[in-house]
Steps between C-alpha positions, in 0.01 A plus 500: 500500500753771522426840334811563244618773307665465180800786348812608352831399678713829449864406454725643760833665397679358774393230802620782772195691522131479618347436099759129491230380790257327241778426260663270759188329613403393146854341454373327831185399337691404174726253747243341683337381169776346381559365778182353553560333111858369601480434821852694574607827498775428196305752272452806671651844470573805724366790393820673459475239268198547315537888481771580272230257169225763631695790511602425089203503230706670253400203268208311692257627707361355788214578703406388907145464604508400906170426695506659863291344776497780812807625359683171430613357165374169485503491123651584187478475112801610301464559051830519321436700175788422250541819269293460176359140524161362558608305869453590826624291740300425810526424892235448778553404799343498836583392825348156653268710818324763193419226263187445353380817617470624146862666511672340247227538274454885532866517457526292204201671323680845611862387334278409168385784463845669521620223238188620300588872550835493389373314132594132614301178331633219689585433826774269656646400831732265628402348862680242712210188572521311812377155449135395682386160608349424141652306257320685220664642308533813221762470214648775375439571085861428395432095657788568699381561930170527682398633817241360739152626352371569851727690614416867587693692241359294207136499643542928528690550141264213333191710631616753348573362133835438543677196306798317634785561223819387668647325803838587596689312758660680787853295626700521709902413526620443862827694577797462530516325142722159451821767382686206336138400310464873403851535340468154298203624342624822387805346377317256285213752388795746449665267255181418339425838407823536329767784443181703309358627847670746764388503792511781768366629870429793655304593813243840538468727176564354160797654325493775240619273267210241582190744539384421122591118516284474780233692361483229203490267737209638695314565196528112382366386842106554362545317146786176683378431825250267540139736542249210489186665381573811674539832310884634499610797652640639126647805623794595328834533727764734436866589635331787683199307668779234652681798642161617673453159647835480583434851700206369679740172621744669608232693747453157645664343762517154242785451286488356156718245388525438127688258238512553125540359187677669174488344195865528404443530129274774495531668833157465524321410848381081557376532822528574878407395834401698827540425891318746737675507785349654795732645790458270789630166474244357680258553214461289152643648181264501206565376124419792252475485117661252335497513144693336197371650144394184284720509262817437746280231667645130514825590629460479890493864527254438746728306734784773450276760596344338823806315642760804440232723679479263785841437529562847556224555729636234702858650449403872565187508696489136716304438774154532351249204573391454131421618143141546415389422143157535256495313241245411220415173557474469053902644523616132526872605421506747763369290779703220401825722506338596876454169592806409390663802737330297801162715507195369597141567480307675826173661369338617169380845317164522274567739227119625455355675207158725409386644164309812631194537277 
C-alpha cells in the first residue's frame, strides 16, 4: 500500500516553465488510460493540446484533483461545471501499478464533493469500457448497447450508484477514403437535399457572419442529439461564447475543419460538421459535432455534412491514418450515414449517471 496525497492541479500559463511539470504528467496519466481502454494510442493528446480548454472557463469551469505518490501523479479526477445547470461532469482515473490502493476512491469522493460545493445534483461521466472475459452483460436504459458487467469501470461507477444511461459507439474510418466512393455520395446526398440548402467550408475560427448561426446550432445540440437518460448540458450559446472557443482553438496546435448548412429560404443555420485535425500526420483526426436541427432532418444532410468534410480533409490535410468517431449507439441515422462512409466499430463508451441525494 502506497501512502498518497490527494490536491489541486494549478493550471500553468504556459508549458515553458517549472509549474507545466504536473500539468504534463497528468496528460500522461490521461493517455495511458485510454490507452489501456483502446488498446492504441489513437486518442491521446499533447498537452500543448489540452492547455489552451484549461486555460478558457469563461463559460464552464473546470476543476483538477491529481493524487501524488512520493511526488508522482499517478492519478487524476477532472469535474466540468457547465455555467448555471445542475451537471457536473466526472473523470477518475488511475494508473494499473496504484490500483486498489484506495486511490481512486479518495479521489472520486474528493471530486464529489467539489460537484457538491459548486450546487450540482447529478453527476455524469462518459468512460471508454474495455471488454473482460464475461459474457455478462449490462444494457444501457435507452435498449440500445451494453457493456460487460464485470468489467472494472462498471463494477467502480455501479458501487457507487451509478446507472448505465447510454452506450455510444466509438468507429473508426481507415484513411485514405475510396475518393471516387466519397464524391458519389455527396453528389447523390447533394441532389437529395435539393436547391433549399447551401452548403459551405471553412477551416480555424468561424466567420463573423457565422458566430450566431453557430451559436443556434450549439444550443440545439442538448434538446436534438440523442442524450439517452442522461441530463443535457442546457447552456445557452451565443455569437460571443463561439468566438471564445474559437480563441481557445486557435491556442492549439489542432485545426478545425467545419461544413455547414444554410437553409436558403430563411438564411437560417441546418447544421454543421467538425474534423479536428491535429498537426502531425502520423496521428488520427477526430469527428466533432455533428448536428442537423430536426426539422431539416430527412434530407441527407447528414451525408452532405460528413462526406464534404472528409473530402476535404482528404483534399487539404491527407496523410492521416483515420477519422475517429462517437456515436450514440440509439442515433441509428447517424451511424448508418457512418457506416455507410466505410466506418467501423473498435470499442464502446458508458454514459453513467447519479442523482446525488
Amino acid at each position: 500500500m502506497s501512502a498518497f496525497s490527494i490536491g489541486e492541479l494549478a493550471i500553468p500559463s504556459s508549458l515553458d516553465g517549472d509549474d507545466a511539470r504536473e500539468f504534463v504528467a497528468m496528460t500522461r496519466v490521461r493517455n495511458r488510460i485510454e490507452a489501456e481502454a483502446t488498446g492504441n494510442d489513437d486518442l491521446a493528446l499533447r498537452p500543448a493540446e489540452l492547455l489552451p480548454a484549461w486555460q478558457s472557463q469563461d463559460y464552464d469551469a473546470r476543476r483538477m484533483l491529481v493524487a501524488r505518490v512520493e511526488g508522482s501523479v499517478v492519478g487524476r479526477a477532472v469535474a466540468e461545471l457547465p455555467a448555471g445547470g445542475t451537471i457536473a461532469w466526472i473523470a477518475v482515473e488511475v494508473v494499473p501499478e496504484f490500483r486498489r490502493q484506495g486511490i481512486g476512491a479518495a479521489l472520486y469522493d474528493a471530486i464529489g464533493r467539489v460537484a457538491v460545493g459548486a450546487g450540482r445534483s447529478v453527476l455524469q461521466c462518459y468512460a471508454i469500457q474495455g471488454e473482460s472475459g464475461s459474457v455478462e452483460r449490462l444494457a444501457a436504459t435507452t435498449g440500445f448497447g451494453s457493456v460487460a458487467r464485470d468489467g472494472p469501470v462498471t463494477r467502480f461507477l455501479l458501487a457507487r450508484g451509478f446507472s448505465l444511461e447510454q452506450v455510444a459507439r466509438l468507429s473508426r474510418l481507415p484513411l485514405p477514403a475510396d475518393a471516387r466512393a466519397l464524391r458519389v455520395r455527396l453528389s447523390t446526398a447533394t441532389a437529395a437535399a435539393g436547391a433549399d440548402y447551401r452548403v459551405s467550408y471553412w477551416t480555424g475560427r468561424t466567420p463573423p457572419h457565422r458566430l450566431a448561426q453557430v451559436a443556434a446550432l450549439r444550443s440545439r445540440l442538448a434538446s436534438d442529439a440523442p442524450q439517452g437518460g442522461l441530463e443535457p448540458d442546457a447552456t445557452v450559446w451565443d455569437a460571443e461564447r463561439v468566438a471564445v472557443e474559437d480563441d481557445a482553438l486557435e491556442a492549439s496546435p489542432r485545426e478545425r475543419l467545419t461544413t455547414f448548412a444554410e437553409h436558403v429560404p430563411t438564411g437560417s443555420a441546418a447544421g454543421f460538421s467538425q474534423l479536428d485535425v491535429p498537426r502531425e500526420g502520423s496521428r488520427a483526426v477526430r469527428q466533432c459535432d455533428t448536428i442537423v436541427l430536426r426539422e431539416h432532418r430527412g434530407r441527407r444532410l447528414g451525408m452532405v455534412l460528413k462526406a464534404g468534410n472528409l473530402m476535404r480533409l482528404e483534399e487539404e490535410r491527407p496523410g492521416h491514418p483515420a477519422v475517429l468517431a462517437f456515436t450514440a449507439e440509439e442515433n441509428r441515422h447517424m451511424l448508418a450515414v457512418n457506416e455507410a462512409l466505410g466506418f467501423v466499430p473498435w470499442g464502446y463508451e458508458g454514459g453513467w449517471k447519479k442523482t446525488l441525494r
